[in-house]
N, C-alpha and C positions, 0 to 999 in steps of 0.2 A: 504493500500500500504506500502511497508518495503519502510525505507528508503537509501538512494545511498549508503551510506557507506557500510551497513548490504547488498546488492543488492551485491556490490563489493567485498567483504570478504566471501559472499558464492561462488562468482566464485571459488574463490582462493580455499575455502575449498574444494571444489567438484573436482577442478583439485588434489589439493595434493589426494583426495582418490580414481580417479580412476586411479593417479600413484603407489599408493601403492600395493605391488604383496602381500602383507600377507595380506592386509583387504581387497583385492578383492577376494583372495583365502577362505580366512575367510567367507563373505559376499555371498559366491556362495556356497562352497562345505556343510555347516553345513544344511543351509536349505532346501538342494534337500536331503538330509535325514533326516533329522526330518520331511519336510511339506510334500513331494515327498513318496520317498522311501518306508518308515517303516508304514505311513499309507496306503499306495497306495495298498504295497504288502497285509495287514489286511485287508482291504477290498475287495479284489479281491478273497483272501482263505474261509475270509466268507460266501463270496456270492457265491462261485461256490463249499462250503464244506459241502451245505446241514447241515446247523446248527440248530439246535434241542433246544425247550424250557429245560430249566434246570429243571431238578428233584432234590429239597433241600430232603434232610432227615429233619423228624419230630422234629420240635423246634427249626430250624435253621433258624433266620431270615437274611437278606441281608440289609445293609444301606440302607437308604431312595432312594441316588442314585443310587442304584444298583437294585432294586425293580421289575421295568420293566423289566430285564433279563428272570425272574422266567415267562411270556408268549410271550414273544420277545429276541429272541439271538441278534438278531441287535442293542439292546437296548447298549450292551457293546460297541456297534462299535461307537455308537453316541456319549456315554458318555465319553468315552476315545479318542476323538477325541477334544474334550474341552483342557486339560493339553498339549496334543500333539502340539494345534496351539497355545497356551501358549510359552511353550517351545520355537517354532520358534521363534516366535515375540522375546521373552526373549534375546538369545544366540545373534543374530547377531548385534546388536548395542553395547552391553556391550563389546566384542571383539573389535569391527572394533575403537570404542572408544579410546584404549589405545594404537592400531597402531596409532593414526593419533596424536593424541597429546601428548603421551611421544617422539613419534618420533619428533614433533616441538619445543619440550622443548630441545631434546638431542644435535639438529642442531641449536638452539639459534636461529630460526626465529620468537619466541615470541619475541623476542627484537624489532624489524623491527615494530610489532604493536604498541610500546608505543611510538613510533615517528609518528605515524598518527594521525589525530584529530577524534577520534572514542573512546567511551566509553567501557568498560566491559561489558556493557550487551549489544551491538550491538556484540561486539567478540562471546558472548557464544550465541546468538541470533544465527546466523552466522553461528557458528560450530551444535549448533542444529540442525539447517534446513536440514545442509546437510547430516548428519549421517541419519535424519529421511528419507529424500530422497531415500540414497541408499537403507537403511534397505527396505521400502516402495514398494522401484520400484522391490527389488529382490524378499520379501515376496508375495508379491500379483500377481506377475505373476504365481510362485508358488500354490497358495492359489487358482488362478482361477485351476488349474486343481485337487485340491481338489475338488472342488467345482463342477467339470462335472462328476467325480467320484460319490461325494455323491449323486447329481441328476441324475444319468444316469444308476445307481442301485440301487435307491429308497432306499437307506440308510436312507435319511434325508429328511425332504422339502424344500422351496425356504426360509424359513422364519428360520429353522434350520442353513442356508448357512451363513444368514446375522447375526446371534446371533455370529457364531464362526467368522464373518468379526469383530464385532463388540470385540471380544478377541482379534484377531490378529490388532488393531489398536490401543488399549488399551495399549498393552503389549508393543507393539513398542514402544511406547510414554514414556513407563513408563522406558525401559528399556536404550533409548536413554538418558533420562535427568538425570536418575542415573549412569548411564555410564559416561555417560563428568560431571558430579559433582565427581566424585571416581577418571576419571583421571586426572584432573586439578589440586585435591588436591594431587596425590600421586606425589613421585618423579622419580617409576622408573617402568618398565616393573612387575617385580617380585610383587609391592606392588598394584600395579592397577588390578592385576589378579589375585592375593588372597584376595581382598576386593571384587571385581564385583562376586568372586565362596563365599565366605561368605554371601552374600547379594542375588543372585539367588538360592543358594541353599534350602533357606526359601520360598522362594518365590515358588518354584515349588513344595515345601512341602504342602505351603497351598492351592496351584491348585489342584492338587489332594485332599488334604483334601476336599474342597470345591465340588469339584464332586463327592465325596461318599456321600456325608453327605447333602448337597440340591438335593431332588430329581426331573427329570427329567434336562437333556442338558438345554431347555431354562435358566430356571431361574438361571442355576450354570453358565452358560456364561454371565449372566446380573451382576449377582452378582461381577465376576471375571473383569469384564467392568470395574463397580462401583469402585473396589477397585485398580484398576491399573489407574484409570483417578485422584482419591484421589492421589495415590502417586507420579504418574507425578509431578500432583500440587504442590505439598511438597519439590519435590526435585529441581525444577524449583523455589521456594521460597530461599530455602538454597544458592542455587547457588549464585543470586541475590544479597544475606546478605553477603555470607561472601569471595565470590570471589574478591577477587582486584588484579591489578596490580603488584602487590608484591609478591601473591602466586602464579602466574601465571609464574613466573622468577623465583621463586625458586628452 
């Protein structure tokens, strides 16, 4: 059970972000094209384009995770389908992040918190919950009509669905608590948004990497699980150590 204080602090937070019009705008329009859109339209061209096993020329191999291609064209749809719900998960917390809390540093209502009897890490407890919240509730509504998509044209199986839930839950998490650690420490719009595109842009580097190079969707969605639950941890640790009350008002 969370305790009263953190119970109270996330009203608060969830109210300031569904008044916010740039991190609901943010929170809504990204993900109906990353999770929606751009996959929805690829597999609908796939499935209805009569797609053809690939013919490599002699000597040309294909990465591990590309492999499957060369007797299954679908094989692409699955595997590129891993970075893509990456991606979602990724963008909408790292954003919605430095709307809500450079805009509370700019309006001096952190001050208002160092006069309550409530600790630092019930505050970013707090603002955690609710970033993952929104992020959560927008992604996976999203994510379910992936998911009748890849079932309902045998893209994938039931057990395919729950590999790439298990990305998009990972990513969230992971992007949430690097997100509100990048804007807690920055001071301003400008430096919160060129840290969070410094810090994703690796990140979506090694998603694909990670899909080309372990072969088959299951085990590169595990693996990608794996390392996105690592660096929640990690970044959820830092927070902890070196946020106080002081950088918080700075």
């Amino acid at each position: 059970m969370l305790a009263r204080e953190v119970r109270i602090l996330f009203r608060k937070e969830w109210r300031q972000l569904v008044r916010s019009r740039g991190a609901m705008l943010t929170a809504l329009l990204l993900p109906i094209i990353l999770l929606v859109i751009v996959p929805g339209l690829q597999m609908l061209g796939m499935k209805t384009g009569a797609a053809k096993p690939v013919n490599l020329p002699p000597g040309v191999t294909l990465p591990p995770g590309m492999r499957e291609l060369v007797d299954d064209p679908v094989a692409m749809m699955r595997a590129m389908m891993v970075p893509f719900i990456a991606l979602g998960g990724l963008i909408v917390p790292s954003v919605t992040a430095s709307y809500i809390l450079i805009t509370e540093r700019e309006s001096r209502t952190l001050e208002l918190l160092v006069a309550l009897p409530v600790r630092v890490g019930q505050i970013l407890l707090a603002k955690l919950l609710a970033l993952l919240a929104l992020a959560s509730l927008v992604t996976l509504v999203l994510f379910s009509v992936d998911a009748v998509l890849i079932l309902g044209l045998g893209i994938g199986s039931p057990g395919y669905v729950l590999a790439l839930l298990a990305v998009l839950l990972t990513s969230l998490t992971f992007s949430t608590t690097s997100a509100l650690l990048v804007s807690l420490l920055a001071r301003d719009f400008r430096t919160a948004n060129n840290i969070n595109g410094l810090l994703i842009g690796p990140t979506i580097l090694v998603c694909f990497v990670v899909t080309l190079v372990v072969p088959g969707p299951y085990l590169s969605s595990l693996l990608l699980a794996a390392l996105f639950a690592v660096g929640s941890g990690a970044a959820t640790f830092v927070a902890m150590k070196v946020v106080t009350f002081e950088r918080l008002l700075r």
